[in-house]
PLY file of the C-alpha trace (Angstrom):
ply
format ascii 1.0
element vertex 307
property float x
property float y
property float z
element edge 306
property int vertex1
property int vertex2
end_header
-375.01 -189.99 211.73
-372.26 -189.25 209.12
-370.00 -192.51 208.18
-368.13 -191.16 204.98
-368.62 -193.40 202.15
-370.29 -195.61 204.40
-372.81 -193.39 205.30
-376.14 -195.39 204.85
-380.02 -195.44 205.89
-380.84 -197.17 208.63
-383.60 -200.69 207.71
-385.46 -201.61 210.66
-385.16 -205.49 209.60
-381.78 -205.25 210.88
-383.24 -205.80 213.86
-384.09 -209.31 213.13
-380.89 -210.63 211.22
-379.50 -213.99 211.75
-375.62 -214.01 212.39
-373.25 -217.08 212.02
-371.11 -217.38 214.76
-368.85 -220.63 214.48
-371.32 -222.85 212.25
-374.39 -221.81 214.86
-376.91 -218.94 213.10
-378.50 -217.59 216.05
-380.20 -213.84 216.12
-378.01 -210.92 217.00
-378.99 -210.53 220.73
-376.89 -214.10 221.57
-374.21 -212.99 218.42
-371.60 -213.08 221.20
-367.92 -214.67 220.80
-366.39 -214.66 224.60
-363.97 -211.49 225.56
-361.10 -214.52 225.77
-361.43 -214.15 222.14
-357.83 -213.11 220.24
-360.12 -210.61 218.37
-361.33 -209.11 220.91
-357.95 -209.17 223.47
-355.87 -208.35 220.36
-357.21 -207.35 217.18
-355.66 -210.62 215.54
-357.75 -211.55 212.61
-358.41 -210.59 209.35
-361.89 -209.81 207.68
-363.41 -208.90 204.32
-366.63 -206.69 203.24
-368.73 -208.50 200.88
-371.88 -207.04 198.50
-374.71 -209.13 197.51
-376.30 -208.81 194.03
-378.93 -210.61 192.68
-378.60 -213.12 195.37
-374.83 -213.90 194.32
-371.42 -212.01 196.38
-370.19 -210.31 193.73
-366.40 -210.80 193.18
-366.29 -213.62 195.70
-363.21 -215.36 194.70
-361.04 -212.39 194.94
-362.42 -211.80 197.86
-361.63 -215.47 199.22
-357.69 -215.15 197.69
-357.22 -212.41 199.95
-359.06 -213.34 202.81
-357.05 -216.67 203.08
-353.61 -214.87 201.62
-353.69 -212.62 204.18
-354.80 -215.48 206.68
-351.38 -217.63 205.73
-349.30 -214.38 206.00
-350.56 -214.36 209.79
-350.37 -217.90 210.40
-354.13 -218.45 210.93
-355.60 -221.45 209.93
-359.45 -220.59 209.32
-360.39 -224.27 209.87
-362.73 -224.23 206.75
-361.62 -224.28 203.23
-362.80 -222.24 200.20
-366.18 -224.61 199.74
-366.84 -224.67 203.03
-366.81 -221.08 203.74
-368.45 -220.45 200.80
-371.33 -222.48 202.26
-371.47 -220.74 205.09
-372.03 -217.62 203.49
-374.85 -218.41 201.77
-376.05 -220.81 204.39
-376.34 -217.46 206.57
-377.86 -215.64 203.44
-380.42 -218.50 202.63
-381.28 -218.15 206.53
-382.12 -214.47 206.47
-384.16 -214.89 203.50
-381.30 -211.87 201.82
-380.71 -211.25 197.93
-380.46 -207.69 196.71
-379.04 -204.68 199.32
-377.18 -206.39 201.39
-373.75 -205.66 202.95
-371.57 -208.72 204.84
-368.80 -208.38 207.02
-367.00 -211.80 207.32
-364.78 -212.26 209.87
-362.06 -214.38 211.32
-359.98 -214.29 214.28
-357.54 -216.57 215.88
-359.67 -218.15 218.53
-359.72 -218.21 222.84
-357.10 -217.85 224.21
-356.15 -219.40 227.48
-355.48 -215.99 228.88
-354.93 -212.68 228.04
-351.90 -212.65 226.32
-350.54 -212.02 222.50
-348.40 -215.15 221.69
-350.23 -217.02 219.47
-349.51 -220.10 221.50
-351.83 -219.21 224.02
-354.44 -219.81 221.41
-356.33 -222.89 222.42
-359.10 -222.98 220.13
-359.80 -223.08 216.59
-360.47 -219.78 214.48
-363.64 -217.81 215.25
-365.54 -217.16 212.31
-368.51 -214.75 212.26
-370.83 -213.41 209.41
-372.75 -210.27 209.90
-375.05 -209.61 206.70
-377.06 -206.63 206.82
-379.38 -204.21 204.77
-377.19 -201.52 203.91
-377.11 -199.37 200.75
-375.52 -196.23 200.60
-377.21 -193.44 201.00
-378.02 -191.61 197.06
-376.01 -188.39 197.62
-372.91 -190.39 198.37
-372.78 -191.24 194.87
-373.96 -188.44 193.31
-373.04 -185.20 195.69
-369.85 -186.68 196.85
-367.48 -186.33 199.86
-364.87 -183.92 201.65
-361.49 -185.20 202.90
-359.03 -184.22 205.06
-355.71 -185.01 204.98
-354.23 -185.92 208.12
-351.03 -186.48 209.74
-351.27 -190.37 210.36
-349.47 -192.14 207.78
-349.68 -195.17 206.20
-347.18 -197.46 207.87
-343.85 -199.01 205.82
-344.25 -202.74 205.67
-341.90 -203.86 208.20
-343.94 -201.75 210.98
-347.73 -203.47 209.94
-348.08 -203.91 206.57
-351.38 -202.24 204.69
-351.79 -204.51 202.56
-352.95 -206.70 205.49
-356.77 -206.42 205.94
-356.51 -206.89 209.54
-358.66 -206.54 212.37
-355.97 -204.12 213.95
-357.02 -200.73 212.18
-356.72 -197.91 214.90
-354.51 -196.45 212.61
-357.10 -195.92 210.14
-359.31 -194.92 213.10
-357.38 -191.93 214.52
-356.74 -191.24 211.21
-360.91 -191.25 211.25
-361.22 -189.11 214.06
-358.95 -186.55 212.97
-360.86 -186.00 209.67
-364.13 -186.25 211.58
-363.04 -183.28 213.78
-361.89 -181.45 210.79
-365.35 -181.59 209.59
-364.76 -183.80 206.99
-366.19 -186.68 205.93
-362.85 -188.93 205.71
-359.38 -189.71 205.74
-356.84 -188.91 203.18
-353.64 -190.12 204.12
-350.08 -189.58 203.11
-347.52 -192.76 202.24
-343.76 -192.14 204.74
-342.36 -190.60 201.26
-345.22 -187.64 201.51
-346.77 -189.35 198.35
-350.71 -189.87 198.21
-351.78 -193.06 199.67
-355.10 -193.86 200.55
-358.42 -193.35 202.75
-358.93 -194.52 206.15
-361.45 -196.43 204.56
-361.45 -196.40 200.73
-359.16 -195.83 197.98
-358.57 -192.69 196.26
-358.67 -191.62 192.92
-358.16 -188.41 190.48
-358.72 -187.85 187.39
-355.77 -185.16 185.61
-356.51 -184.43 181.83
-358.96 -187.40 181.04
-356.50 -189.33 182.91
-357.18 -191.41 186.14
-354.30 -191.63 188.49
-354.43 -193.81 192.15
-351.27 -194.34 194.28
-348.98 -197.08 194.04
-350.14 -199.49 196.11
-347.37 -199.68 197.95
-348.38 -198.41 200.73
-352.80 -199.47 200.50
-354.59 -202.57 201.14
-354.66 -204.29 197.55
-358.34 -202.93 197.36
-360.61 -205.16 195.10
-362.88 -202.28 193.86
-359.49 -200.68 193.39
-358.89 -203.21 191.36
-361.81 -203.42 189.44
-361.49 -199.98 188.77
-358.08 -200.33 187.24
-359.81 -202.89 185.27
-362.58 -201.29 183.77
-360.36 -198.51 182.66
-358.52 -200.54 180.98
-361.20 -202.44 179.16
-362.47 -199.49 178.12
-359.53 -197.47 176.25
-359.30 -195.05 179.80
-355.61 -193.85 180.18
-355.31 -195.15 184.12
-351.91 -194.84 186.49
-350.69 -196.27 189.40
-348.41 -193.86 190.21
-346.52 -191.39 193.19
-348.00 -188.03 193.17
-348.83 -185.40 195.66
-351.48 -183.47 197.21
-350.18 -180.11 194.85
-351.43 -182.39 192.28
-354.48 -183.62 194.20
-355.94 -180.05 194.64
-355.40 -179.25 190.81
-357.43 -182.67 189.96
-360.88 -182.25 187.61
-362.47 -184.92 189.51
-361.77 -187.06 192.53
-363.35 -190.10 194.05
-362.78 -193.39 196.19
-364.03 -197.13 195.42
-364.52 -199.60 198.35
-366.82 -202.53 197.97
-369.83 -200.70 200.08
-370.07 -197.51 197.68
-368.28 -198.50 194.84
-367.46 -195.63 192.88
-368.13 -192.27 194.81
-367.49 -188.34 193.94
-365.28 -186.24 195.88
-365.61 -182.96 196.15
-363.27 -181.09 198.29
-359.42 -181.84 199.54
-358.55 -179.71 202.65
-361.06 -176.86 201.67
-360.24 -176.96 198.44
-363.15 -177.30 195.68
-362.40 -180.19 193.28
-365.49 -180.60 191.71
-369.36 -179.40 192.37
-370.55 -182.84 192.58
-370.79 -186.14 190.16
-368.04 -185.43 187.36
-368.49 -187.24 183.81
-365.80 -189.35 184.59
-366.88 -190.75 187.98
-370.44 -191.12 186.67
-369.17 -193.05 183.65
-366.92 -195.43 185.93
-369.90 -196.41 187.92
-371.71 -197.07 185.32
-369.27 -199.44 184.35
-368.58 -200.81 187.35
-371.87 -201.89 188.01
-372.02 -203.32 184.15
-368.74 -205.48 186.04
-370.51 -206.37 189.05
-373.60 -207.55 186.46
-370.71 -209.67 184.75
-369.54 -211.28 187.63
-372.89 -211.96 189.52
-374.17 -214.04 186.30
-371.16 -215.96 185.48
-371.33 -217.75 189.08
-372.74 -220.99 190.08
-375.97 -221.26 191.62
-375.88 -221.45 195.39
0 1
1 2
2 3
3 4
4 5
5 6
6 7
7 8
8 9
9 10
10 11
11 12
12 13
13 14
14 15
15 16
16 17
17 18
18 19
19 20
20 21
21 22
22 23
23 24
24 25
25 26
26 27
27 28
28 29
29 30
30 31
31 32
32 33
33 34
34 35
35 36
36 37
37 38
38 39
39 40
40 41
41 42
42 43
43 44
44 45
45 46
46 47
47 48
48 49
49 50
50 51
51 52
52 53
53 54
54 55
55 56
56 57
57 58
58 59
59 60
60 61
61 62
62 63
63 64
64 65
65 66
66 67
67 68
68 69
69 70
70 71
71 72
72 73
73 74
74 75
75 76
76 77
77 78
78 79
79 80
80 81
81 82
82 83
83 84
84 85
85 86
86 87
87 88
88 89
89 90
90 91
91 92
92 93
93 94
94 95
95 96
96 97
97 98
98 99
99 100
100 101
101 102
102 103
103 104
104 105
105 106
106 107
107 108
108 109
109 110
110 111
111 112
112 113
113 114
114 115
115 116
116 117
117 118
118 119
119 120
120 121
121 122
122 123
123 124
124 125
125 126
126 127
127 128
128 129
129 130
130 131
131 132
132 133
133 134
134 135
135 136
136 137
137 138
138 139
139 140
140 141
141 142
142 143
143 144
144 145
145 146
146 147
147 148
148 149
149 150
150 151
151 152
152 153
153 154
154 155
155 156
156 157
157 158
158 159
159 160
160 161
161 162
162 163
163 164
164 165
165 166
166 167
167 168
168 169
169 170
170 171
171 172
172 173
173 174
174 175
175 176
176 177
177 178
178 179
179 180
180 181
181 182
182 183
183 184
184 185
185 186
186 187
187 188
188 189
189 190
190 191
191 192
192 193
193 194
194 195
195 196
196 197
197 198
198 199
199 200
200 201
201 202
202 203
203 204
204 205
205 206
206 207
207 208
208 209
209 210
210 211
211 212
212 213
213 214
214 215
215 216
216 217
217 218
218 219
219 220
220 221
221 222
222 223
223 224
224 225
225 226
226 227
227 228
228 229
229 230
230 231
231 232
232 233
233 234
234 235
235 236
236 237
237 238
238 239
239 240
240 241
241 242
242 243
243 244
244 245
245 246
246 247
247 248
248 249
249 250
250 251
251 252
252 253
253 254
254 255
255 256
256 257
257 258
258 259
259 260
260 261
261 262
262 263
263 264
264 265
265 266
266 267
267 268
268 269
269 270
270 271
271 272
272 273
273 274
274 275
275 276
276 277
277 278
278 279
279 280
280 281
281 282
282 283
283 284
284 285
285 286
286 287
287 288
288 289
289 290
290 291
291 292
292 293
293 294
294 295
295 296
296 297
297 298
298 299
299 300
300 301
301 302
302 303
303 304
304 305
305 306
């Protein structure tokens, strides 16, 4: 089955993983939060994709400021602070047995509810945290063959409507933007800021490179995307002319190389915008920013505590 950048082989021990569900690891047949749930009612709750390395999360503290920035913007209180969910993390790791390969999705939502209904007042429970690691790596010709995008006409919303930079657990946005692309034949999402401007993927961020330059949007109108980030970063450390700038998909098609970051793939190749050819596959520039990338994620992994 084709999932984009997140396109991976499937690991039959999978089948045995240990989830936590609200401090309880149990195994994913009884992984159940009730369907009073304001996740599941609502979509209200914010999450963040993790990667494991050498038995460490790399780039966890990032990924904690946004969990819990985006948690205060919403008004959630997750009920544990930074130690504690850090504990839980690796409590759920530790459980599984899990160091290298592994993918977590951590999640958060505002609780039960005592009925169906969106006012957060009718929340009469604390958060519901759950942690879902799994064995996912993606699959070698992501990274090396690349993707094909479509852009579509869902656009990224203005602020006051739902803000992207939220990394919410209200995304059908993203997903019809999904399902056009998918129908298109392509593998994702490219879509289009309310000024016409490049955004961002339904699921990654995207990238090209113009005259040894490498250009991504503003980030005005994109989740602030920690590979993104890191990417930015890496350029920078490394003497790489690197933009965050408005520019449009005239510019896009005319690119020498394209690719998206997100924390599953990191750094992939792609290789075609709305039928046009960008590149044949793995460009020097793409293959040289995941090399450094994963020299980063090396960095990061070794600098932090034992667990």
């Amino acid at each position: 089955m084709k999932q984009g950048s997140h396109q991976h082989g499937e690991d039959p021990r999978n089948r045995d993983i240990l989830i936590y569900v609200n401090g309880d690891i149990c195994p994913r047949e009884r992984a159940v939060v009730s369907v009073f749930d304001s996740g599941f009612i609502l979509g209200d709750g914010v999450w963040e994709g993790l990667r494991v390395h050498s038995g460490r999360i790399a780039f966890l503290d990032l990924h904690m400021d946004r969990l819990y920035e985006a948690a205060k913007a919403i008004d959630l209180d997750i009920g544990l602070d930074r130690a504690a969910l850090r504990e839980a993390l690796y409590r759920t790791l530790r459980a599984n047995r899990m160091d290298e390969g592994v993918h977590i999705r951590l999640m958060v939502t505002r609780g039960l509810k005592s009925t169906p209904y969106q006012d957060p007042r009718a929340t009469i429970g604390p958060a519901t945290v759950v942690i879902i690691p799994e064995y996912k790596l993606p699959r070698p010709e992501t990274l090396t063959r690349g993707l094909r995008l479509f852009t579509v006409h869902v656009r990224r919303g203005a602020p006051d409507v739902q803000d992207p930079k939220l990394n919410s657990h209200s995304k059908l946005n993203c997903i019809t933007a999904c399902i056009q692309a998918t129908k298109a034949g392509a593998d994702e999402a490219l879509m289009l800021d309310p000024h016409g401007f490049v955004a961002t993927c339904n699921s990654t961020h995207f990238f090209i490179v113009r005259r040894g330059e490498v250009w991504t949007s503003s980030g005005k109108y994109c989740l602030a995307g920690i590979t993104r980030a890191n990417v930015l970063r890496v350029c920078r450390e490394n003497g790489i002319p690197a933009y965050e700038k408005d520019f449009s998909l005239t510019e896009v098609y005319g690119a020498e190389e394209a690719f998206v970051t997100g924390t599953f793939a990191g750094v992939a190749p792609v290789i075609e915008v709305d039928g046009r050819a960008i590149s044949s596959g793995r460009g020097p520039m793409v293959e040289r920013l995941q090399r450094l990338y994963l020299q980063l994620i090396e960095r990061d992994v070794a600098g932090q505590p034992q667990s």
